[in-house]
N, C-alpha and C positions, 0 to 999 in steps of 0.2 A: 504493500500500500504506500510507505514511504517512497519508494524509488518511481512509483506511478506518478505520485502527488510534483516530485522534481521536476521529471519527467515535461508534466504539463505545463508546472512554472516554468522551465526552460523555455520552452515551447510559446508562451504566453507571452512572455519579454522578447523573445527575440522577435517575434510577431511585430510587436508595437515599436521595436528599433528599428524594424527594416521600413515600417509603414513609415512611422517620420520621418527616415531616411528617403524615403520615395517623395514623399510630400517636400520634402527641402532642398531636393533635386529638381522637382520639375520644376520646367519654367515653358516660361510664356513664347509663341511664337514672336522672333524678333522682328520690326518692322523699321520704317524709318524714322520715326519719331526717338528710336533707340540709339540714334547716332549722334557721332561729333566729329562736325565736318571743320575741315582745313584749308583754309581758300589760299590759293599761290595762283603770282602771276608768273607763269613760266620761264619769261627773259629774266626775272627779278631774285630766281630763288638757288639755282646752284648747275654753273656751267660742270658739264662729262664730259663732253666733246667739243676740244678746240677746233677741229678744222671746219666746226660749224659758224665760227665768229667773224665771217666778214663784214663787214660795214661796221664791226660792232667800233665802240668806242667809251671806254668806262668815264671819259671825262665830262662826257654828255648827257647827263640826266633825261635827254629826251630820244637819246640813241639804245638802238641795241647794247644791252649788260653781256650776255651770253650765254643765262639759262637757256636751258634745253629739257628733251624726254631723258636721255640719259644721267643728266644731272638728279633731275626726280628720282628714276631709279635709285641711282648710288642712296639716298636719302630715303628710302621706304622705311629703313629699321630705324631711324631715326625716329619716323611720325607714329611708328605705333608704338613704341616708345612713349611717346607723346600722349598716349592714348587718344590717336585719330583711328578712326575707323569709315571714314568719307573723306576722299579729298575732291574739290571743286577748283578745278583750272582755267584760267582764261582763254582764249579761242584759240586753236588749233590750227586753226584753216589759213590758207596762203594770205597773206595781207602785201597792198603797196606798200614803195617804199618807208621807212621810217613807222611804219605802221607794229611796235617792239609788244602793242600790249593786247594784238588780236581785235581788236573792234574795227578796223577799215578791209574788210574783206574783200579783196579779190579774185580767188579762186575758193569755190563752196567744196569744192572734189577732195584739194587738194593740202597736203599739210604746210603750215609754215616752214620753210629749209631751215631758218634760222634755228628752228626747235627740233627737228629731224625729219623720218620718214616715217610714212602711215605702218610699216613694218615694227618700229620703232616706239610707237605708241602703242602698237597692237600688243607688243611685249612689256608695256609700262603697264598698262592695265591689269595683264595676265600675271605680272606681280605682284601687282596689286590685292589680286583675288586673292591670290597664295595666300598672303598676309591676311585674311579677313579683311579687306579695304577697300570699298567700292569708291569708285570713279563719277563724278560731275563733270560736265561738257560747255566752257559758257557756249552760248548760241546767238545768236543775232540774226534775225531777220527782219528789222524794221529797216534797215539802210545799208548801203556796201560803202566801200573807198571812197574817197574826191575825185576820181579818177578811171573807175574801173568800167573796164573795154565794151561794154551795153550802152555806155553813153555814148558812145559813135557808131553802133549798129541802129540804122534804121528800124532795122526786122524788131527791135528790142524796147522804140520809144513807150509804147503804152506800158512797158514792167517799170514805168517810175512816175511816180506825182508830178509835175507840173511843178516849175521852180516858186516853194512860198518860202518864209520866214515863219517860223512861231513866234507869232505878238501878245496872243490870248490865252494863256494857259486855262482859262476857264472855260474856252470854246474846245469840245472837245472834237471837233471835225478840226479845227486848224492844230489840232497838237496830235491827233492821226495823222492829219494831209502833210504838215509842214515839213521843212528838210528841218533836222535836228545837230544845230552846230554846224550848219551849210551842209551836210551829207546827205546825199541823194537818196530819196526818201522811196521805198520800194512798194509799188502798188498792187496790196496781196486781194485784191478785189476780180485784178485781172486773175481769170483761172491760169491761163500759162505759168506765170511770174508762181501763183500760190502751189498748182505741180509741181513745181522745180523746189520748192523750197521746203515740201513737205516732203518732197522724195531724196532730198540733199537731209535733212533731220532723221529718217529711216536709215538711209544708206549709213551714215557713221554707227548707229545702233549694230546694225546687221554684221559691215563688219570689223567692228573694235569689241562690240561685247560690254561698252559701257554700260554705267548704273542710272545715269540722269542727266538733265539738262539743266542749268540756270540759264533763266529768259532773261534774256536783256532786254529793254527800253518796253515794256509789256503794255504800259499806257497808250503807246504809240502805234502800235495795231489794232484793226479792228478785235470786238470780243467774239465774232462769227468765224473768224481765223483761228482764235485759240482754241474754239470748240471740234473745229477741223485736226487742229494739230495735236489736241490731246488723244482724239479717239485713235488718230495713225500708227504715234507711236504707241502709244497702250496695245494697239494691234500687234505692234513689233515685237515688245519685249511687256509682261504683263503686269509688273513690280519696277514700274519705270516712276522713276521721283523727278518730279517738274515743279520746279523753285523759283518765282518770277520774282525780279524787281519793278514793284510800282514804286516810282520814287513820289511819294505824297504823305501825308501826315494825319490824312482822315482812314480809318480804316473802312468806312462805311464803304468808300471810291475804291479802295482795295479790294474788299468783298465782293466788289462786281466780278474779278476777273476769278475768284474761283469759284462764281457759278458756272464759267465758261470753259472748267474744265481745268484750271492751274490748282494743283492742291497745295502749293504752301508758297509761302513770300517771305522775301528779308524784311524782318519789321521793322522800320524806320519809325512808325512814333516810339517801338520801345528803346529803339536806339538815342532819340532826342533827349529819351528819359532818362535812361543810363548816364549818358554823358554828363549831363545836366546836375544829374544825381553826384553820382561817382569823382567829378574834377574838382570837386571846390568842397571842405570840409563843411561842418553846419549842415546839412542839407536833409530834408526830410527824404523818405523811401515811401510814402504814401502813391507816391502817385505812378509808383511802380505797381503797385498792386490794380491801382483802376485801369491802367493799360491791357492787365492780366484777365479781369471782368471783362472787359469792353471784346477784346479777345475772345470768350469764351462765348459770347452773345451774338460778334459776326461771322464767327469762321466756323467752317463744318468740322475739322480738326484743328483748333488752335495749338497742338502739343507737337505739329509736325512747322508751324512756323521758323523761321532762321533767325535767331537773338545774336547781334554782335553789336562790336564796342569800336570796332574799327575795321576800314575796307581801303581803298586804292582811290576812291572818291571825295572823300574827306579827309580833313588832316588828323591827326595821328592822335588817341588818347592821351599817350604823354603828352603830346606839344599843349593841346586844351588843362593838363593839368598844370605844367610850364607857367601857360600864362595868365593861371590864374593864382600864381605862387606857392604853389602847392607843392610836394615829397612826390616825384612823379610814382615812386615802390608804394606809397602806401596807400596810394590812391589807385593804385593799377591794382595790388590787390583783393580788393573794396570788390571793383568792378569785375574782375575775372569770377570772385566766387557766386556774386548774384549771374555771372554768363551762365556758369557750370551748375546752377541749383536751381535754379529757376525754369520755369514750365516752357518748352519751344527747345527748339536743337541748337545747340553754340557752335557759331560760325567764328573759328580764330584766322584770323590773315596773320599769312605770316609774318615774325617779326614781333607781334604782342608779347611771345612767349619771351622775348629776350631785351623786353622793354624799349623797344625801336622808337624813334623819336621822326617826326618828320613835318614838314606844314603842306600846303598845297600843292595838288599834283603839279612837277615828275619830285616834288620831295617827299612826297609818302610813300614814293613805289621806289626806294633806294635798294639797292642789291642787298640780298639777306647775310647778315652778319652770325652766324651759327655760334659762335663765343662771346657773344656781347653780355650779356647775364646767365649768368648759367642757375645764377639763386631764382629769378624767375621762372625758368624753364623748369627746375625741380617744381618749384610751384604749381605750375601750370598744369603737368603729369601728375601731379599728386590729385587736383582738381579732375580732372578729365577721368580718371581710372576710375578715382570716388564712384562718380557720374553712371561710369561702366558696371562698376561694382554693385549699387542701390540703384532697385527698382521705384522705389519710389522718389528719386531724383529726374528720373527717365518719365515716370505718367502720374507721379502723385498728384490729388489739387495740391494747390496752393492757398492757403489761409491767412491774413497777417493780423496774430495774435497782439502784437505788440506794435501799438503807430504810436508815438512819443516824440515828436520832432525827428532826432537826428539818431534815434534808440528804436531799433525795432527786431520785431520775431514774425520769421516766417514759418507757417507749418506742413510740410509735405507729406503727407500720406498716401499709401498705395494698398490695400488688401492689409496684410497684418506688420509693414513696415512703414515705419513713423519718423521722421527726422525734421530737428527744429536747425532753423538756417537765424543766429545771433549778430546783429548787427551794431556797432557803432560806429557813427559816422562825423561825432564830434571829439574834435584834440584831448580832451578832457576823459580822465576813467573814469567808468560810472558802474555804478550795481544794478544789472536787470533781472529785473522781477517778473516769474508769470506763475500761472496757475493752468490744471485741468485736469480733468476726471483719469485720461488715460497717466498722467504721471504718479498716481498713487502704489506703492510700492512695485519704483520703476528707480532707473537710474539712465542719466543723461551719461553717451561714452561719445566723447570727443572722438572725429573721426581726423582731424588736420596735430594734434599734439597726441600726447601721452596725457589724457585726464580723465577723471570719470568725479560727475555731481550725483549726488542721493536726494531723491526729493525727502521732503517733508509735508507728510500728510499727500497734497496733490501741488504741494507749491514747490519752486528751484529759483536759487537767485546766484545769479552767473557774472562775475567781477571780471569787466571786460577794459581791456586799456584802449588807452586813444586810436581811433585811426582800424578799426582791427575788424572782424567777421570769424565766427567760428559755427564748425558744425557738428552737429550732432547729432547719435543715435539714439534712440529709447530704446531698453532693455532691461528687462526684467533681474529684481534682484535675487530671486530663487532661482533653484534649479530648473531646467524644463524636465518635460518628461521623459525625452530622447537620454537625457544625462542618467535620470534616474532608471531607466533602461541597462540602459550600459555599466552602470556600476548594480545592480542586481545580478546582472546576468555574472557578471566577477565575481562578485560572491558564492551564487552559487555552483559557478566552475571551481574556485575552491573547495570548499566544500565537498563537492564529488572527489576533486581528487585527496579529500583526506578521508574519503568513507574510503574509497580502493584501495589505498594504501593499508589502512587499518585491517580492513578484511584479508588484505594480501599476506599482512602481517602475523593477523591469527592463523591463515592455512600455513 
């Protein structure tokens, strides 16, 4: 009866150890909301191949640098490193001359030489994979070159608008119809002109095996084109992610274009906010959160949105913290942990990670310097894996327990994982205080240092120094079950082996 009775307790625990083992294994099918993309402008980030650098010229910020595909390459173990797992590259496709950053298009076929050969990408990508790291494509279809060879073909005049100006950015036919920065403005109304362009966004799909596109100038086509463009390639490839820039500050005008079929966008109002936020100490984080609302009210997925702090368009976080007198580390801090915690996928350009300084373009798009901060860059991977690591960084809401001017607490929950995001944003230490039912014997464990707080009763108060953001997990101050599992089953594997032995002893 004794040895039955073991028997079954054996039986019983290991039961409930493999289940919670099972239940603490599975996981969720990953999508793209799961990722963290890395945007590089190709000439900008790290020359492999010299015999690719003609024209270039390093003394000329508006010349060819000499990035290339092989350059990327050599750099892949670098970025997952990083914990990227999406990178987002600038255009690919042949450009006129002096064209170093992919936007003046002219050849849709064909690869930039400067960057290398469509062999050459085909093999960056396929790298890529290797590593778990999918590929972004920028694209352009609202305008080619200053210059490119359809303006002297007759056979060709109706694939472009009529030479206007955009005067009206409130008219939306003149900011469709108009040339954008003089570039000849592509008229995807005509069917010719919209076949060529929808079968040139296939054909790189089909074959390079990329993961997505970022739209460029997305305001600037009609929304009847992007409905076209999205069902083709969706045809193509069927986990294809299409990331449009509307460069506008109303999300309601945003929200147009992904009824049209674009499922996510770089946020630009929450980038105003960030900044805003993030460069100048003092500052409240409230109005991070109603960007986060307003988010969740116009988009079908707001958690596949693109949050960044800096891009190749605008000048450079540090330099906005610069000049507004500010520690540009402790202010670059601030801002990278609301990138990496907060709801929407973090879009880093390179060079954040190393504290890159720059003002208005070509000085934001300086060749990437891989040694310039390396204390960032640990930061920055520390941030990013976090991200990877907790699911509830990736789809939690977003709560903000704590709005106090320049003091606040954010709270991210997912299913049974809880992590509060501690902020202050003024010079000054202060002691924050919160409260809540789930922190009653629980315990806050630091995920950025070696710390762990004990609540009291349902309250935890967190002494935070100037300048500074910490994060944290909830966790239970008891055992779980899986523990008390496991150390049962040890017990009574002892045990047995001291009945065997004893009995072995008496024979």
């Amino acid at each position: 009866m004794g040895k039955r009775m073991i028997l079954l307790a054996v039986s019983f625990l290991l039961f409930l150890s493999v289940q919670n083992k099972a239940l603490a294994e599975k996981k969720e099918e990953r999508n793209w909301k799961d990722e963290n993309i890395y945007f590089l402008m190709i000439d900008r980030f790290n020359n492999g191949d010299k015999s690719n650098d003609f024209e270039a010229d390093p003394s000329d910020p508006s010349a060819y640098q000499g990035g290339d595909f092989k350059g990327i390459m050599e750099k892949l173990d670098y970025l997952k490193t990083l914990g990227v797992t999406a990178i987002w590259m600038t255009p690919v496709v042949k450009n006129e001359p002096k064209g170093y950053h992919g936007y003046w298009t002219e050849d849709f076929y064909k690869t930039e030489e400067h960057f290398g050969t469509k062999d050459e990408l085909k093999q960056l990508v396929k790298e890529a994979h290797d590593r778990h790291i999918k590929i972004i494509l920028d694209l352009v279809v609202n305008h080619t070159g200053y210059h490119h060879p359809w303006l002297q073909d007759p056979s060709k005049k109706n694939w472009f608008h009529p030479y206007m100006e955009i005067t009206n950015w409130d008219d939306q036919q003149n900011v469709e119809n108009g040339w954008l920065a003089g570039l000849p403005d592509l008229n995807t109304e005509n069917p010719e002109t919209r076949k060529y362009l929808l079968d040139a966004a296939q054909y790189w799909i089909k074959e390079t095996d990329i993961d997505g596109y970022r739209l460029d100038t997305v305001k600037h086509v009609p929304k009847d084109f992007w409905k076209e463009f999205s069902q083709k390639v969706h045809e193509t490839k069927k986990d294809f992610y299409l990331i449009g820039e509307v460069w506008h500050n109303d999300p309601r005008y945003i929200a147009e274009y992904n009824k049209a079929g674009i499922q996510s966008f770089v946020d630009y109002p929450l980038y105003n906010e960030m900044v805003r936020t993030f460069r100048e100490s003092g500052q409240s984080l409230s109005e991070l959160q109603a960007v986060w609302e307003r988010n969740k009210y116009y988009y079908k997925d707001p958690y596949t949105l693109g949050n960044f702090i800096d891009n190749h368009d605008n000048i450079r976080f540090v330099r906005e913290a610069l000049l507004k007198q500010e520690d540009p580390e402790k202010r670059l801090k601030l801002a990278l942990t609301y990138l990496y915690t907060a709801p929407g996928i973090p879009i880093l350009y390179q060079g954040t990670e190393h504290m890159m300084d720059g003002a208005q373009d070509p000085d934001n798009r300086r060749m990437m310097d891989f040694n310039q901060n390396k204390k960032i860059e640990t930061f920055t991977a520390k941030l990013a894996n976090l991200r990877q690591k907790h699911i509830a960084l990736r789809r939690g809401e977003q709560q903000m327990i704590i709005d106090d001017g320049p003091k606040a607490v954010f709270k991210r929950k997912y299913k049974n994982e809880t992590i509060y995001i501690v902020y202050n944003n003024d010079k000054k230490k202060h002691m924050i205080k919160f409260s809540g039912q789930d922190l009653k014997k629980h315990k806050l464990v630091n995920l950025l240092q070696d710390e762990e707080i004990k609540a009291k009763d349902n309250k935890v108060s967190v002494e935070m120094k100037g300048e500074t953001a910490q994060v944290y997990i909830l966790k239970e101050n008891k055992m779980n079950l899986s523990l008390y599992a496991e150390i049962g089953i040890g017990l009574i594997f002892v045990s047995l082996l001291f009945l065997f032995f004893k009995r072995k002893k008496k024979k």
